[in-house]
VEXDREN-2710 file (C-alpha; in Angstrom, 1 decimal):
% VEXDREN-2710
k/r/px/py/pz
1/UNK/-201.8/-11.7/-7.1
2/UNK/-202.8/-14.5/-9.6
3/UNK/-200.0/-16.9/-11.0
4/UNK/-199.7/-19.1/-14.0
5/UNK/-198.7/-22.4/-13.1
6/UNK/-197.2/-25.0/-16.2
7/UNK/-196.2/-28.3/-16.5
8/UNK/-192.8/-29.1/-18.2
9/UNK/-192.4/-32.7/-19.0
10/UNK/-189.3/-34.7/-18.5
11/UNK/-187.5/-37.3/-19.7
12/UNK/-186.9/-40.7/-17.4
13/UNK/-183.6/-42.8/-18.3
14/UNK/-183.6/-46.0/-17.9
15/UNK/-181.5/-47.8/-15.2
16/UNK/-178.0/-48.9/-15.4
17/UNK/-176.8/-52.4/-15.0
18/UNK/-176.4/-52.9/-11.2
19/UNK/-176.3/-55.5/-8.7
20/UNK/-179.0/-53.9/-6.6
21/UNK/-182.3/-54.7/-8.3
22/UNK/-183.5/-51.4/-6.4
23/UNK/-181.5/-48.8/-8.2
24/UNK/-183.1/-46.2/-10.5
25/UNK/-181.9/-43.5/-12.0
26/UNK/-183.4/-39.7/-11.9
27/UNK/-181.3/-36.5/-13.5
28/UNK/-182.0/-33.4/-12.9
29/UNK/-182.5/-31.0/-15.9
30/UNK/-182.4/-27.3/-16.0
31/UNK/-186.1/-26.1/-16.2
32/UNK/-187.3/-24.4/-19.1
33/UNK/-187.6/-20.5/-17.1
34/UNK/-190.9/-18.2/-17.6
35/UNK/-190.2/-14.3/-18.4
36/UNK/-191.9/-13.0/-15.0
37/UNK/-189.8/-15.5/-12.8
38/UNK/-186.6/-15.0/-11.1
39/UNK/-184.5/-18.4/-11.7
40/UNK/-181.1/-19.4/-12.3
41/UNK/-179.6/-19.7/-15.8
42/UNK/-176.4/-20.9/-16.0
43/UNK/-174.7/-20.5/-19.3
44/UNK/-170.7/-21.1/-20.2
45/UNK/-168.1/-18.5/-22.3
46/UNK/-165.5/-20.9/-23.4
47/UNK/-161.9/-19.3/-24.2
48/UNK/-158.7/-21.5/-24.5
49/UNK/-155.1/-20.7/-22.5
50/UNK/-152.1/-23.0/-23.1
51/UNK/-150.0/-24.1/-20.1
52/UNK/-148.2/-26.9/-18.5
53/UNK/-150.5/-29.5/-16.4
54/UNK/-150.5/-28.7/-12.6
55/UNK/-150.7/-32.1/-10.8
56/UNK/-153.2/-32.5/-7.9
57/UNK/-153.5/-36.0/-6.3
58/UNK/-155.5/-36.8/-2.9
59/UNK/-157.2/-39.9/-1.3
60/UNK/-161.1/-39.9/-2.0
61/UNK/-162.9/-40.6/1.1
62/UNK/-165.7/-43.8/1.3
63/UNK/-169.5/-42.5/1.2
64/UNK/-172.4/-45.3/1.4
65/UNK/-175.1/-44.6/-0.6
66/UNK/-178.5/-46.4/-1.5
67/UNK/-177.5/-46.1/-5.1
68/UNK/-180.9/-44.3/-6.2
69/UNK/-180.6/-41.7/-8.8
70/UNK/-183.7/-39.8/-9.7
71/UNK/-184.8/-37.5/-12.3
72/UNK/-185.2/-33.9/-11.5
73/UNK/-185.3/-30.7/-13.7
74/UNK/-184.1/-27.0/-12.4
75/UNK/-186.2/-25.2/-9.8
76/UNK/-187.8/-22.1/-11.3
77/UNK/-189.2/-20.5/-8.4
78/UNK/-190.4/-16.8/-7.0
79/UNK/-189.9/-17.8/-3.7
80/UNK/-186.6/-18.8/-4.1
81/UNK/-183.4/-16.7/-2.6
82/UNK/-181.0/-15.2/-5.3
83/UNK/-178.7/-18.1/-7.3
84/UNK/-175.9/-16.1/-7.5
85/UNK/-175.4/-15.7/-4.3
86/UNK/-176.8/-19.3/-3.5
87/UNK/-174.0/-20.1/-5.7
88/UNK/-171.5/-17.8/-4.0
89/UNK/-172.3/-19.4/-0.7
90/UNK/-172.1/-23.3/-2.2
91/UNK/-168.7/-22.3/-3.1
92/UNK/-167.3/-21.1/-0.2
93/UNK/-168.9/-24.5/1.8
94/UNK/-167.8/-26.7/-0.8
95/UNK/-164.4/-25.2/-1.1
96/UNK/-163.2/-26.4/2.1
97/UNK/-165.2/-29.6/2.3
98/UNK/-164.7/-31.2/-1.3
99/UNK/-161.6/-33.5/-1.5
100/UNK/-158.9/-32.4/-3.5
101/UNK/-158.6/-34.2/-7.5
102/UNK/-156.9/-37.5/-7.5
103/UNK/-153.8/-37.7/-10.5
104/UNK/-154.7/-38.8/-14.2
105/UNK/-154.0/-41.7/-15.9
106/UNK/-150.9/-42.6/-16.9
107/UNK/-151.8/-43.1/-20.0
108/UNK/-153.3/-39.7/-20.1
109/UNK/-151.3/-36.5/-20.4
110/UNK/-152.4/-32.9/-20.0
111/UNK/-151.2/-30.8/-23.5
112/UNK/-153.4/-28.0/-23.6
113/UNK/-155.7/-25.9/-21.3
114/UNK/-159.1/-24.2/-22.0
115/UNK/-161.0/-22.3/-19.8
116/UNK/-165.1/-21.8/-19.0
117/UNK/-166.6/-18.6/-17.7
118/UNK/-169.7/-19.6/-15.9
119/UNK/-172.8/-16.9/-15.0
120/UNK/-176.0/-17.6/-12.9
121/UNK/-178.6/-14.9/-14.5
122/UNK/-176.0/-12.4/-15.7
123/UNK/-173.7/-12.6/-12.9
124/UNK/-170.5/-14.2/-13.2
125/UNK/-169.9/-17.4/-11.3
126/UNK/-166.9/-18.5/-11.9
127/UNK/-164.1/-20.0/-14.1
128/UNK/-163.3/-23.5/-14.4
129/UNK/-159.9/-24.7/-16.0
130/UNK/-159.8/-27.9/-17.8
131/UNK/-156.7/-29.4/-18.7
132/UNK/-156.9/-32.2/-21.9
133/UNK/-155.5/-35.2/-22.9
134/UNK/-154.2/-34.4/-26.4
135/UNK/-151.3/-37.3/-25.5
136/UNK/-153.5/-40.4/-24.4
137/UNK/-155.8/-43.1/-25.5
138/UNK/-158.9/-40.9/-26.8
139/UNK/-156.4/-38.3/-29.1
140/UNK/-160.2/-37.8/-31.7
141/UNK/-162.3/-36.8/-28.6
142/UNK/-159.8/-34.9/-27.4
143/UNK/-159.1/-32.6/-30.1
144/UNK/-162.7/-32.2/-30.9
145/UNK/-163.5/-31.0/-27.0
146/UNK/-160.3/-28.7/-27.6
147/UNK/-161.6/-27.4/-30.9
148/UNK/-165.4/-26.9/-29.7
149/UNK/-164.2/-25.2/-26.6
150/UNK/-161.8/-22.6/-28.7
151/UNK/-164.3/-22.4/-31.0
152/UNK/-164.7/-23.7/-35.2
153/UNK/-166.0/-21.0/-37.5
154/UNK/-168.3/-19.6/-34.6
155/UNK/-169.6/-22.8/-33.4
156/UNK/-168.4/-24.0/-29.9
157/UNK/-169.4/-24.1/-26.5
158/UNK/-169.7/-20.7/-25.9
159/UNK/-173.6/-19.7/-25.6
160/UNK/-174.4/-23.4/-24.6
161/UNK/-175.9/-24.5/-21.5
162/UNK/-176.0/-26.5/-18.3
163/UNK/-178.9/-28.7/-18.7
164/UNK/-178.4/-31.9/-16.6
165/UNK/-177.5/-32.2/-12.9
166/UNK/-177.2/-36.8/-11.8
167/UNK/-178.2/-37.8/-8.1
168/UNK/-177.7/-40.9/-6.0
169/UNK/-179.6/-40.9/-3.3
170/UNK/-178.0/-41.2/0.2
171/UNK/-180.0/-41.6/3.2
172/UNK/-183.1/-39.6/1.8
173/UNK/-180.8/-36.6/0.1
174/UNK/-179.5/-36.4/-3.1
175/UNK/-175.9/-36.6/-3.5
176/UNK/-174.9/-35.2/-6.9
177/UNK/-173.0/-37.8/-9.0
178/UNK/-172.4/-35.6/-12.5
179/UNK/-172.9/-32.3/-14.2
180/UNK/-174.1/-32.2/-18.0
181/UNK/-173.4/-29.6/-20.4
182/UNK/-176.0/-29.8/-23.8
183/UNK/-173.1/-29.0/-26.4
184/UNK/-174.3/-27.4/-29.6
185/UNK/-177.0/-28.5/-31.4
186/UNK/-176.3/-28.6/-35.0
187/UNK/-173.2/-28.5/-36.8
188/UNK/-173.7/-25.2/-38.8
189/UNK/-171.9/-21.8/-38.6
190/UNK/-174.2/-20.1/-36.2
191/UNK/-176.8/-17.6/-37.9
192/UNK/-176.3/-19.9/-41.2
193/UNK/-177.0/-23.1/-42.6
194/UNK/-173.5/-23.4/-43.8
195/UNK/-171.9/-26.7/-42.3
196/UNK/-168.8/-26.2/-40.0
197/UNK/-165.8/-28.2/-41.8
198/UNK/-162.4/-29.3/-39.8
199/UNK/-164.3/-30.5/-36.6
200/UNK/-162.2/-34.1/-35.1
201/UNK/-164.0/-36.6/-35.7
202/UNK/-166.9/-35.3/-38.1
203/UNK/-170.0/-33.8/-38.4
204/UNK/-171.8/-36.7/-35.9
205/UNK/-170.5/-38.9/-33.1
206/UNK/-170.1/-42.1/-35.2
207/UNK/-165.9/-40.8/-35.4
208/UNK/-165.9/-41.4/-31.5
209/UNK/-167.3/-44.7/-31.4
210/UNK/-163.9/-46.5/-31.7
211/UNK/-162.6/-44.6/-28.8
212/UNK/-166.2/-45.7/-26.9
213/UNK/-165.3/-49.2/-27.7
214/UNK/-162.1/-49.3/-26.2
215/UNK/-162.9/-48.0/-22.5
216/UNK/-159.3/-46.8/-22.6
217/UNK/-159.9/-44.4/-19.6
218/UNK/-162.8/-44.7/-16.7
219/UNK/-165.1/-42.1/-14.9
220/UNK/-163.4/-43.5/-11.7
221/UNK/-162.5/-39.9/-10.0
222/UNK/-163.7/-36.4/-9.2
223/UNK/-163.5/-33.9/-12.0
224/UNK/-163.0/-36.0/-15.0
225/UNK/-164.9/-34.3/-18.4
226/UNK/-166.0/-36.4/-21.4
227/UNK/-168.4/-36.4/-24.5
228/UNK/-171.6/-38.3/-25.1
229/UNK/-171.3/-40.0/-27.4
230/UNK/-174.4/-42.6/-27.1
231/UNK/-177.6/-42.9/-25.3
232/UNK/-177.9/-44.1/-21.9
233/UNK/-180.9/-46.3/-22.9
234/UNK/-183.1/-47.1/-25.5
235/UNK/-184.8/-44.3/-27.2
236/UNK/-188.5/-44.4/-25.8
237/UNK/-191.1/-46.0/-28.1
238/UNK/-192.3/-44.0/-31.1
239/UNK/-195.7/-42.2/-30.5
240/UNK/-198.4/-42.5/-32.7
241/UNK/-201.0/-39.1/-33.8
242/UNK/-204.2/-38.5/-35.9
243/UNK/-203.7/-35.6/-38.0
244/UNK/-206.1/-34.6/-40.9
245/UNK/-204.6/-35.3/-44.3
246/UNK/-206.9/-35.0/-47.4
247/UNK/-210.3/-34.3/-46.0
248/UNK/-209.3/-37.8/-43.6
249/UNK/-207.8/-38.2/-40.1
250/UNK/-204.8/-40.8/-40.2
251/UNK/-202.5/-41.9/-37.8
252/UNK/-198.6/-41.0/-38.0
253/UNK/-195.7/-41.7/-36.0
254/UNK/-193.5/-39.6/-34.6
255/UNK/-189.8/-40.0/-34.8
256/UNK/-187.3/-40.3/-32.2
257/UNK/-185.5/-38.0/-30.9
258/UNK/-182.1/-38.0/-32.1
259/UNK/-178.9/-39.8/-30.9
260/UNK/-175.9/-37.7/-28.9
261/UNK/-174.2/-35.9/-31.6
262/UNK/-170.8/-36.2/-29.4
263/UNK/-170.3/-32.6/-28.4
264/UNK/-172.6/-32.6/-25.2
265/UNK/-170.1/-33.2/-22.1
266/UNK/-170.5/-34.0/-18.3
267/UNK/-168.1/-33.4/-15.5
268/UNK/-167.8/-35.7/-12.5
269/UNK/-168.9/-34.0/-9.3
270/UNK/-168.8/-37.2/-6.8
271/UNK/-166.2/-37.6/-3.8
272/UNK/-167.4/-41.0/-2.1
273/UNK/-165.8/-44.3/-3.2
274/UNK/-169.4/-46.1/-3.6
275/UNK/-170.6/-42.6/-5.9
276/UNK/-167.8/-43.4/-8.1
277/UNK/-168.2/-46.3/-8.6
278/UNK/-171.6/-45.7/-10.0
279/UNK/-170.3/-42.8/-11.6
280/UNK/-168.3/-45.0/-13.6
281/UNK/-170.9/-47.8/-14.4
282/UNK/-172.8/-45.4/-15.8
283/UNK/-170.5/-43.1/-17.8
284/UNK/-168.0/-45.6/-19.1
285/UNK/-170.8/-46.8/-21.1
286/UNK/-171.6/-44.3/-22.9
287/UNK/-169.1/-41.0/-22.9
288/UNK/-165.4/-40.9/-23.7
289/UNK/-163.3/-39.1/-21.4
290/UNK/-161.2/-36.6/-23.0
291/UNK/-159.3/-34.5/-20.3
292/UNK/-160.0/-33.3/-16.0
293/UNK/-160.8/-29.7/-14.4
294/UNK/-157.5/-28.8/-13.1
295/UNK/-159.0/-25.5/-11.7
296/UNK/-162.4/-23.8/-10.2
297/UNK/-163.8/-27.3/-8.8
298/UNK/-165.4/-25.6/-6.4
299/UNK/-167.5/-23.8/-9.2
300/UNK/-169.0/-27.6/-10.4
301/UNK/-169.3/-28.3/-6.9
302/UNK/-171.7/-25.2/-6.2
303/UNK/-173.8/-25.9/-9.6
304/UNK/-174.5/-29.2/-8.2
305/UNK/-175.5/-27.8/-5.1
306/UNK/-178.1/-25.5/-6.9
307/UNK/-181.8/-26.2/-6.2
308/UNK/-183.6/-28.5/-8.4
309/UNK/-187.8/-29.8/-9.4
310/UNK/-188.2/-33.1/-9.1
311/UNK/-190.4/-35.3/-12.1
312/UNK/-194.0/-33.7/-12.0
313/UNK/-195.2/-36.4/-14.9
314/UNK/-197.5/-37.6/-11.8
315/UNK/-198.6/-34.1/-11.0
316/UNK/-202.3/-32.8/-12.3
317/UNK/-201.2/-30.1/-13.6
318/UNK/-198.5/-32.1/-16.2
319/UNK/-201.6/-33.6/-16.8
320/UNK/-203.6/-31.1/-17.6
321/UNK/-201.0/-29.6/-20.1
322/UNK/-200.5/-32.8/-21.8
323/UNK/-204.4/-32.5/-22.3
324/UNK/-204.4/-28.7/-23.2
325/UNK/-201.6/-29.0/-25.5
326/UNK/-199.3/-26.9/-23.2
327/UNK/-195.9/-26.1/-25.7
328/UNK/-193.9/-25.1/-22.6
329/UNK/-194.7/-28.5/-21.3
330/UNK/-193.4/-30.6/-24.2
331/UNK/-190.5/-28.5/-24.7
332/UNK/-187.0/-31.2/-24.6
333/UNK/-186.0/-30.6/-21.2
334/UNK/-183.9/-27.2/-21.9
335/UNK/-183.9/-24.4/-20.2
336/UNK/-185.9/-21.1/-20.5
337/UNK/-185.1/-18.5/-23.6
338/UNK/-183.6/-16.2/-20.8
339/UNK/-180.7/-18.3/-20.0
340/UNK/-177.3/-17.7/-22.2
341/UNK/-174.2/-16.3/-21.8
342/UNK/-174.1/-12.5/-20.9
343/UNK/-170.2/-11.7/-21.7
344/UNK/-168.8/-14.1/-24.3
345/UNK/-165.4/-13.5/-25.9
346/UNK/-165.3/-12.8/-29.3
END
């Protein structure tokens, strides 16, 4: 049976500050999937409930770790078994082996509860509760989470994707540090160009920067969920192109690729005390934390757990579609068209 192989490029961040002049960075980023191959989407329904704040509080036991975090994109693969029930299995394990959530801030308080419906090609996987801070230090990135996750006008976090999975590395295995979601990608009424109005903190993420600056609250446990709001390192250099303009070949610059517009989130995964504190060194930076999962851990837990490519910029064949032009292989990191939500609430 003849296959079709492609490259799909992917992005390299650049390291955090850290004491170890050996760390690097690698993150994992859902693969963008071909038509004829079985992989595993994973897509979030976003619906709201409103309820009191359950508290949960636990010791988080010490894991070493070589502090290496690598960058990896969503495995794609024939050969692998079925993700949904990969993902039913992960949940089961991880369910009893996890440690429980350690308590909020006290400057933090739970006001309001949302909820994510998560599904791994068409089949549900699970529900994930998230309280938020509506009463604590970061009350603009709070509501605007809130809002995005009931949904403005249409536009919200329903339909959106999982598109980033963060690794340390701990004795040759990857130990996931952080789950990413790509929040929405332009502030419009979806099927229109008509611009969404009312969303906290505005149409960009310059509102949250404030709330950045202050630091008010730290990535320092399992299950905390915050907004990007800037870039974890420089944007990479500009790239130059000859095109033909006028009957004459001249060179052109690309631009870059835009900033965080604040609505992408991430969700700390890690248990260890030394993956938490990288955790934090790396998030505090650059997202603001806006509320915890307060249910359906287990269901972050087994997304972590899912199986992942590693970088294949050294690989021939990345070569050889960089050479050939290969679309798929330039595509940003996102996942393949068949991946979206298959049951969405109105």
């Amino acid at each position: 049976m003849a296959t079709t192989m492609r490259a799909l490029a992917t992005r390299v961040v650049a390291p955090p500050s850290s004491s170890s002049a050996s760390s690097r960075r690698r993150r994992a980023v859902v693969a963008r999937r071909a038509r004829r191959v079985d992989a595993a989407p994973i897509a979030v329904v976003a619906s709201s409930a409103a309820s009191d704040a359950p508290e949960a509080d636990a010791s988080v036991p010490e894991v070493s770790t070589s502090r290496r975090v690598a960058l990896t994109a969503a495995a794609s693969s024939p050969f692998l078994p079925s993700l949904a029930s990969f993902l039913a299995a992960s949940a089961a394990s991880v369910a009893t082996a996890a440690p429980a959530l350690a308590a909020p801030a006290a400057s933090a308080k739970i006001t309001s509860k949302v909820f994510f419906d998560f599904a791994v090609d068409a089949v549900p996987a699970g529900r994930v509760v998230f309280g938020v801070y509506g009463d604590g230090p970061n009350p603009i990135s709070a509501a605007r989470f809130l809002t995005l996750a009931r949904g403005l006008n249409g536009l919200g976090y329903k339909r959106t994707q999982i598109d980033a999975i963060e690794y340390a590395e701990e004795g040759g295995a990857d130990v996931p540090l952080f789950v990413g979601d790509c929040g929405v990608r332009a502030f419009v009424i979806p099927g229109s160009t008509t611009p969404v109005e009312g969303l906290p903190g505005g149409n960009s993420a310059e509102g949250l920067l404030p709330e950045l600056s202050a630091k008010a609250l730290s990535h320092d446990r399992r299950g905390v969920v915050s907004l990007i709001v800037e870039r974890g390192s420089p944007p990479p250099p500009p790239k130059e192109k000859l095109v033909s303009m006028n009957g004459k070949f001249v060179t052109v610059t690309d631009p870059p690729p835009p900033g965080p517009n604040g609505t992408a989130f991430t969700v700390t995964v890690a248990s260890g005390a030394d993956e938490l504190s990288e955790v934090a060194e790396i998030l505090d930076r650059t997202n603001v934390v806006v509320g915890e999962v307060v249910e359906g851990m287990e269901v972050w837990d087994a997304i972590a757990a899912l199986p992942t490519v590693k970088d294949n910029s050294s690989s021939p064949f990345f070569a050889v579609a960089k050479t050939i032009g290969d679309k798929v292989r330039s595509i940003h990191w996102f996942p393949y068209d068949r991946v979206g939500v298959v049951n969405a609430d109105p």
